[in-house]
N, C-alpha and C positions, 0 to 999 in steps of 0.2 A: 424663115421669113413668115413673117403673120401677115395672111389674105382673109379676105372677108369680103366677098360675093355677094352681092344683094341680088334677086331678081323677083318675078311677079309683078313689076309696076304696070299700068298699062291706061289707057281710057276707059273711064266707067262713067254711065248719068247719077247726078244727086240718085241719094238712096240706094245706090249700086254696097255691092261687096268684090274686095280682093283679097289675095292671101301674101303674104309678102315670106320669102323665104331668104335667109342669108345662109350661104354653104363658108363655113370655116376650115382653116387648116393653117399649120405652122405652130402650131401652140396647142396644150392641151383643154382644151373646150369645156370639160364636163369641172373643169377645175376654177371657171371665172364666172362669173356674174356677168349678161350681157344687157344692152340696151338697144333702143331705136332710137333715133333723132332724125328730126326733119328738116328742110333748108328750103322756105317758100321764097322766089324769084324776089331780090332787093330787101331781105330781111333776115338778120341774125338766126343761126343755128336753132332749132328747141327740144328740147329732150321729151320724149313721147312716151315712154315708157321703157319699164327695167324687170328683170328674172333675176332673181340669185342661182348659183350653179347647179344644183336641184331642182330647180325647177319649181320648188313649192311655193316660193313667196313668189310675189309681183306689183308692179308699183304702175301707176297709170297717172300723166300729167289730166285735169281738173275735164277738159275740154274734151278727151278720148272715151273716157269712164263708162261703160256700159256697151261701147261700140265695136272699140279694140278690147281684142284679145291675143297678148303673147305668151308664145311655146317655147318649150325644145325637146331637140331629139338628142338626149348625150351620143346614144352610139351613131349616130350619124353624123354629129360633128355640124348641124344644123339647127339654127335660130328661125324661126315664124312670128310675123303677124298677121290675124285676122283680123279684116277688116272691114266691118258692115255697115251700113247707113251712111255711106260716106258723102261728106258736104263739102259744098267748092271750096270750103276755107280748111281741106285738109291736102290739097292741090300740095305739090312739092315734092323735093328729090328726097327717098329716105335713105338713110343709110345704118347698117346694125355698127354698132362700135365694143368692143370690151368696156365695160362700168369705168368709169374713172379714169378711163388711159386716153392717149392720144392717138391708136387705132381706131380709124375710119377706114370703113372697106368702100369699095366704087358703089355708087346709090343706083337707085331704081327712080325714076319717074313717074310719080301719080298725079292725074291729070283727072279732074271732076268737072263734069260739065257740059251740057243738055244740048 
């Protein structure tokens, strides 16, 4: 069974940092390409950014670019976000997913705001 952990959300003020970590298992990790998406309170899903299974590439939506930054750890079977500068409008439950599939693991809550 594919689980997928999110944890690290938490309260921070504008300009705050978090680190957002997803623990996986049921599936072989180091072999997918994973993503983050976000779900702000009464607004459609958005994809935040993606890793291919290496780890080397990485893709960041328009809005995150320089702020976020995502990892991984293959042999730990664990997904990261760093996340610095963070602004009220990045508020929202995230959750890591495998690229393209309809794996959602339980989200974390980020909460910006003074």
């Amino acid at each position: 069974e594919v689980q997928l952990q999110a944890s690290g959300g938490g309260l921070v003020q504008p300009g705050g940092s978090l680190r957002l970590s997803c623990a996986a298992s049921g599936f072989t990790f180091g072999n997918y390409d994973m993503s983050w998406i976000r779900q702000a309170p009464g607004k459609g899903p958005e994809w935040v950014s993606a890793i291919n299974s290496g780890g080397g590439t990485t893709y960041y939506t328009d809005s995150v670019k320089g702020r976020f930054t995502i990892s991984r750890d293959n042999a730990k079977n664990t997904l990261y976000l760093q996340m610095n500068n963070l602004k009220p409008e990045d508020a929202a439950v995230y959750y890591c997913t495998i690229y393209g599939s309809a794996y959602w693991g339980q989200g974390t809550q980020v909460t910006v705001s003074s």
